[in-house]
VMD Tcl script that draws the C-alpha trace (Angstrom):
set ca {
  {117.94 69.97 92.21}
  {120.46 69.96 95.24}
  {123.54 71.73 95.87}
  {124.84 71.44 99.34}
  {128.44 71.29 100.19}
  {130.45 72.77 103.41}
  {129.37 76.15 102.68}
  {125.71 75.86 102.76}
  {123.15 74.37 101.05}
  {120.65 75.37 98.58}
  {117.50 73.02 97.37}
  {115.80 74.05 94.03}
  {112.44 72.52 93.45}
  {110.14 73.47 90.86}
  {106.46 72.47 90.71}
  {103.10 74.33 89.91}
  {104.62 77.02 87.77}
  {106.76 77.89 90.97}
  {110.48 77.76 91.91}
  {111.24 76.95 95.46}
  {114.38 77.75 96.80}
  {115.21 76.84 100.08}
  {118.68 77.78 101.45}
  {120.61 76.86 104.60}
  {123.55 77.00 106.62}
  {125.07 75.74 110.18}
  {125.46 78.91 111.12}
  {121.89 80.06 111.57}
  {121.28 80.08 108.15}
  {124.86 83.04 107.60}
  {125.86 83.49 104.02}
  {129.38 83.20 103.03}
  {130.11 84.25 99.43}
  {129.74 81.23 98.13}
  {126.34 80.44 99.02}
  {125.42 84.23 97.57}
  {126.99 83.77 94.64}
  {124.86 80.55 93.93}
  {121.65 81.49 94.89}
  {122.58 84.61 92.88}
  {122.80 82.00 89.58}
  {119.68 80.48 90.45}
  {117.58 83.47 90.43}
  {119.24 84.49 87.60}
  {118.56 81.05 85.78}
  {115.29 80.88 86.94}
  {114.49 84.40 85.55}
  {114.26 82.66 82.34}
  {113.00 79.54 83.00}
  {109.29 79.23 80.90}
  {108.14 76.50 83.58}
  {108.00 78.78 86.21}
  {105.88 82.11 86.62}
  {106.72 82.76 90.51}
  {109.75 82.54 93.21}
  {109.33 81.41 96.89}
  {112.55 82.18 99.06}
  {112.95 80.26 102.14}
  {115.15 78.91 104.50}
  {116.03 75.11 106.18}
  {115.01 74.60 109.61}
  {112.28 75.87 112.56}
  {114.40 78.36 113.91}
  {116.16 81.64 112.50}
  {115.40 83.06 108.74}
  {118.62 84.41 108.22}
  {121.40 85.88 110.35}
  {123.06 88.14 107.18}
  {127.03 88.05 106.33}
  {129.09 84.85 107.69}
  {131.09 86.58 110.74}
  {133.70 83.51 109.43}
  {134.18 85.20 106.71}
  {134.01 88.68 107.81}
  {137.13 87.53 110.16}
  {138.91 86.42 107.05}
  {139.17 89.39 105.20}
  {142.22 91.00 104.92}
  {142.14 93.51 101.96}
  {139.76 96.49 100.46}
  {139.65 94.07 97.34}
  {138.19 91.03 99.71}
  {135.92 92.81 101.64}
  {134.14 94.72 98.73}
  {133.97 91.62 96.38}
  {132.20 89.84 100.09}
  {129.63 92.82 100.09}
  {129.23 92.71 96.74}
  {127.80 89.09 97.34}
  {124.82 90.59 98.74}
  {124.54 93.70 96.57}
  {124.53 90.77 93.38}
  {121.40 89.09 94.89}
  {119.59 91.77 95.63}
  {120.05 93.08 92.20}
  {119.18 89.74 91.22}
  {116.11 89.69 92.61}
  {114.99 93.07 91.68}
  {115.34 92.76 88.07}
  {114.36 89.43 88.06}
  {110.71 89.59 85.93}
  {108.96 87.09 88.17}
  {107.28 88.23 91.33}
  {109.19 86.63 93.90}
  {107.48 85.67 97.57}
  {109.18 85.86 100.88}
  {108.51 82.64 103.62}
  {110.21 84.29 107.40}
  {109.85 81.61 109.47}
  {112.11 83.05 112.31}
  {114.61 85.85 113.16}
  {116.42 88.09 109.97}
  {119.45 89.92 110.91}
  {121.25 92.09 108.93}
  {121.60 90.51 105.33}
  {118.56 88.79 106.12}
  {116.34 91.84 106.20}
  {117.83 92.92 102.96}
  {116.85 89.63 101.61}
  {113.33 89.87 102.83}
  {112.99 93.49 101.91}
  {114.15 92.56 98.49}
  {110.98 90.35 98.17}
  {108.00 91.02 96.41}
  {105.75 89.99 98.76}
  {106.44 88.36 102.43}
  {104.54 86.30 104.81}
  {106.48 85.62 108.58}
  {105.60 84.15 111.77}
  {105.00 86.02 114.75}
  {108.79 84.85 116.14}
  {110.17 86.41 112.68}
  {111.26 89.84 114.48}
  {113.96 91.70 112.58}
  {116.85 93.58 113.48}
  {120.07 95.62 111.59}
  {123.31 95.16 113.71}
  {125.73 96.26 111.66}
  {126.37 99.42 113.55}
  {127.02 97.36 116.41}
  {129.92 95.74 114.64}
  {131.66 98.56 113.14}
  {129.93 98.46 109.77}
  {126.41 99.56 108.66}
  {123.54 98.58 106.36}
  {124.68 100.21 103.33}
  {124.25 97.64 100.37}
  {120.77 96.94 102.03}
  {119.61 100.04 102.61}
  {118.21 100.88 99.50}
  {115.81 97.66 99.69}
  {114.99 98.34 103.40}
  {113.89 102.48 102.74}
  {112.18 101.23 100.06}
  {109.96 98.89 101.86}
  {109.37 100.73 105.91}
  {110.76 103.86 104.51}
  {113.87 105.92 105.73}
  {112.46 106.41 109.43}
  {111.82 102.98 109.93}
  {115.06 102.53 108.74}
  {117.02 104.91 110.56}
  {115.42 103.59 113.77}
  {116.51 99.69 113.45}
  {120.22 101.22 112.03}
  {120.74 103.93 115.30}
  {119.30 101.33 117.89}
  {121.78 98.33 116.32}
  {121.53 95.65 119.56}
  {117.33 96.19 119.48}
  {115.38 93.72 118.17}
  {111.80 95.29 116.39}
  {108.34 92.83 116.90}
  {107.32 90.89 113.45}
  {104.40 93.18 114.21}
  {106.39 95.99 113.84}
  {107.58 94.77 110.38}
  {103.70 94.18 109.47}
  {102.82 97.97 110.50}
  {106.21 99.18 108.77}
  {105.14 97.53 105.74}
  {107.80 94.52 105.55}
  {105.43 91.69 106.10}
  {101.99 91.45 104.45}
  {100.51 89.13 107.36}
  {102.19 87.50 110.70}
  {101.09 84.03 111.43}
  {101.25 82.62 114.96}
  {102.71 79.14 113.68}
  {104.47 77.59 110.92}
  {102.05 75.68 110.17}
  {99.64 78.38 109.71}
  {102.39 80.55 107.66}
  {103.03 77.40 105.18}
  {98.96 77.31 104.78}
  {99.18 80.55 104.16}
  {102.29 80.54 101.40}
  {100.68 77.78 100.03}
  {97.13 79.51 99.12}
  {98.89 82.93 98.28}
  {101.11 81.19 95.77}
  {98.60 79.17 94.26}
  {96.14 82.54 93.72}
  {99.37 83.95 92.25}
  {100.08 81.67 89.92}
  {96.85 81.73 88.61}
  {96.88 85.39 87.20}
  {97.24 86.41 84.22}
  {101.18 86.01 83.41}
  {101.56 88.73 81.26}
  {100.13 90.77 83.88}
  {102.19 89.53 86.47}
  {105.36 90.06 84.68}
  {104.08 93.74 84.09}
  {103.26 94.24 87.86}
  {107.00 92.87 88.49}
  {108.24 95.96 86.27}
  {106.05 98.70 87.90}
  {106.75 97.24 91.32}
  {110.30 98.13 90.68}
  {110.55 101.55 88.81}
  {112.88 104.00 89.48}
  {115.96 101.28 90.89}
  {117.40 101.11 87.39}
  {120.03 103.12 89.49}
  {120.99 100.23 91.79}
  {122.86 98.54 89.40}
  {125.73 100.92 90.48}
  {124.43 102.64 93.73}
  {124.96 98.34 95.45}
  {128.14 98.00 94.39}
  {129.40 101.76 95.50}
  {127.55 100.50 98.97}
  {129.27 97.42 98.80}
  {132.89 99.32 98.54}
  {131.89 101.24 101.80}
  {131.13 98.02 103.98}
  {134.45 96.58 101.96}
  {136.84 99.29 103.29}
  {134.87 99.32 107.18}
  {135.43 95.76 107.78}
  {139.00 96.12 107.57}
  {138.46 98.42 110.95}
  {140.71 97.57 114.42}
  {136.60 98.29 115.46}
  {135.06 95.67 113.64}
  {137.86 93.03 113.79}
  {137.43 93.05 117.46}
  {133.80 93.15 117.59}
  {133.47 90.36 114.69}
  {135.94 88.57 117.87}
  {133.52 89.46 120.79}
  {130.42 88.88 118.76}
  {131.77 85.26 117.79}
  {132.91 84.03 121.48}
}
mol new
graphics top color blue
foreach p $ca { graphics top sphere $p radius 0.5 }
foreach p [lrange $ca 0 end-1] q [lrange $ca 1 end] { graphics top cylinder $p $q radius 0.2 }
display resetview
């Protein structure tokens, strides 16, 4: 199944007891709302599906993973109301994918920024290239990590964390994300990384999955909270986007 339109695309293919879904945008791979909201509803749908047992997230193209919020968007947001309900986007998926009861894989083929990390942090389990280095700019632009966070500290921890937030325009090595506890292996090609996925998710599919789907619940214990702690994050980002700050650096970051 395909959904593309002008705000993204999103390809849903299931095979092998697994669910591939493979979103994309212009805009190195940005999400606007839209394009959370619907990969949101997949998940969701997919949660229940009987046909399929795992999740592979991934995105279109060679280059970047995921560059996080749609500065478009950003720009366009004129109210508290707008800019929470935007943030929110992101604080739905994640949610999404943590209470999801199928273990869900991660495929970085490049770059994450931002949203992006949150996405891959969010992810049971993630294999990356060597070129997939990560980085959280949102200090940079007025704003900060705060819907993410929770998914990020959970994942490299809080000093990790507090490292890639403080130093906003520094970019840390896919290695870094390995030793931090992000990645589970760094690949030095695609091809090597989709070898990779492709064995990993085969093995995984062949456990047990009853198991599996108890693994998914220990995996995640203790974030019952999130269900409210996102959204208040999400109200945070909502009211600091309205900023003279971050208008203009949305403006300089853009040209």
């Amino acid at each position: 199944m395909a959904l593309h339109n002008s705000r993204g695309s999103l390809l849903i293919t299931i095979e092998n007891k697994m669910a591939i879904l493979e979103f994309g945008h212009p805009a190195s791979n940005s999400f606007p709302a839209e394009l959370l909201a619907r990969l949101t509803h997949e998940i969701q749908e997919l949660a229940v599906n009987p046909a399929v047992l795992i999740l592979l997230i991934k995105s279109t193209g060679t280059g970047v993973f995921c560059a996080g919020a749609s500065f478009d968007e950003l720009l366009l947001i004129s109210n508290q109301e707008q800019g929470t309900a935007f943030f929110s986007g992101f604080a739905n998926l994640i949610n999404a994918m943590r209470t999801c009861p199928k273990l869900i894989v991660g495929r970085i083929q490049g770059k994450a920024i931002g949203g992006g990390v949150g996405i891959a942090a969010a992810c049971d389990y993630v294999l990356a290239t060597q070129d997939a280095s990560i980085k959280l700019s949102e200090l940079a632009i007025g704003i900060g990590p705060f819907v993410i966070e929770p998914a990020v500290s959970r994942k490299i921890g809080k000093t990790a964390v507090t490292q890639m937030t403080l130093a906003a325009h520094e970019w840390k090595t896919a290695h870094w994300a390995k030793d931090k506890g992000l990645y589970a292996s760094v690949f030095e090609t695609i091809s090597a990384l989709d070898n990779a996925v492709s064995d990993f998710c085969t093995q995984l599919t062949s456990y047990n999955p009853q198991a599996l789907l108890e693994m998914k619940k220990v995996l995640w214990q203790d974030t019952h909270h999130w269900e409210t702690l996102l959204p208040e994050r999400a109200a945070i980002s909502g009211k600091l986007v309205l900023s003279d700050f971050t208008k203009k650096a949305l403006s300089q970051f853009k040209k």
